[in-house]
TIVO-119351 format. One record per residue (C-alpha): residue in one letter; x, y, z. Coordinates in steps of 0.25 Angstrom, whole numbers, padded with zeros to 4 digits, always signed. Example, Ala and Ser with C-alpha at 12.3 -4.5 7.8 and 13.67 -1.06 7.14 Angstrom:
REM residues 2
A+0049-0018+0031S+0055-0004+0029
***
This chain:
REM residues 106
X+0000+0000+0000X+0005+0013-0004X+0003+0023+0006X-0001+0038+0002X+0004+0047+0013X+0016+0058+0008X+0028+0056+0012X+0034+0065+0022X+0040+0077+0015X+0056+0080+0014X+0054+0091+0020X+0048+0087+0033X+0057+0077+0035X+0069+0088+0032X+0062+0098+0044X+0057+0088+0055X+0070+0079+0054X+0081+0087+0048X+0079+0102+0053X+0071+0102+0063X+0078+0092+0072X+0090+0100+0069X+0085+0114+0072X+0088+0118+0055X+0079+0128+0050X+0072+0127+0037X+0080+0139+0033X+0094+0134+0036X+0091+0121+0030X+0088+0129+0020X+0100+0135+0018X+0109+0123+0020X+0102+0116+0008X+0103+0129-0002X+0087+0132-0003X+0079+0143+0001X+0072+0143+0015X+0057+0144+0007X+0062+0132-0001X+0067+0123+0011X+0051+0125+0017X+0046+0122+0005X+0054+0108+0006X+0052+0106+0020X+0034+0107+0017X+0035+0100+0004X+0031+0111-0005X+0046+0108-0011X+0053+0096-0015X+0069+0094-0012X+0075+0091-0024X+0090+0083-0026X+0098+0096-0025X+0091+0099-0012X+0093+0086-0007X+0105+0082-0007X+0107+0096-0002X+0099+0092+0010X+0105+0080+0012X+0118+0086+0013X+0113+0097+0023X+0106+0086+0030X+0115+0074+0029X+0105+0064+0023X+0104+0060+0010X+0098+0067-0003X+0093+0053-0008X+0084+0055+0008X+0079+0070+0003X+0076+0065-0011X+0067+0052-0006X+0061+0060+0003X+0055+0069-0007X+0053+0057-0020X+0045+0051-0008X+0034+0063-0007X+0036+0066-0022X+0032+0053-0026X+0019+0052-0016X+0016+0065-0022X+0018+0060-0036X+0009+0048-0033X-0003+0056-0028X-0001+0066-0039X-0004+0054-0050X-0014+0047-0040X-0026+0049-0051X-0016+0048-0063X-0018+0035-0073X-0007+0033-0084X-0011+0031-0098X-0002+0021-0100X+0007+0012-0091X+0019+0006-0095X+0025-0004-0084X+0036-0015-0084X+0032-0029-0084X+0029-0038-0071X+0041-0046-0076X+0051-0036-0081X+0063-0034-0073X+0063-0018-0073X+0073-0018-0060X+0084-0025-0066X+0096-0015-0074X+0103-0019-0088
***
């Protein structure tokens, strides 16, 4: 079963665990990855995604990966993509075989 509730934003787990138990403001996070304050809240309530460039950034700041910030994100953008094409039907499907090996590399 496929369950239908949104990921946790990037952003929230960046305030409650990452600045917030370190006593960093939004504003010199902000400045320690290179963006603008305005843009950093705007990441921080979801209105605005991190992209690679900010990531590894982040991760650099932070000392975590950029793979954990880009995850993170892919995570809500794909719930979002699903519920966005919820009510959409393809003309036409095209689909490997049942018995077609689709994993295995030449």
């Amino acid at each position: 079963m496929q369950r239908d509730r949104q990921p946790t934003i990037p952003g929230v787990i960046l305030k409650s665990i990452f600045l917030d138990e370190r006593g960093v403001t939004t504003k010199a996070f902000a400045e320690a990855v290179g963006v603008t304050p305005k843009h950093m809240s705007r990441i921080i309530h979801g209105k605005a995604r991190i992209e690679a460039n900010l990531a590894a950034r982040m991760a650099k700041v932070l000392g975590t990966s950029e793979r954990f910030w880009m995850n993170l994100q892919a995570n809500v953008d794909i719930w979002q993509a699903r519920r966005d094409i919820r009510q959409w039907k393809p003309k036409a499907t095209f689909r490997l075989s049942d018995n077609s090996d689709h994993t295995r590399m030449s």
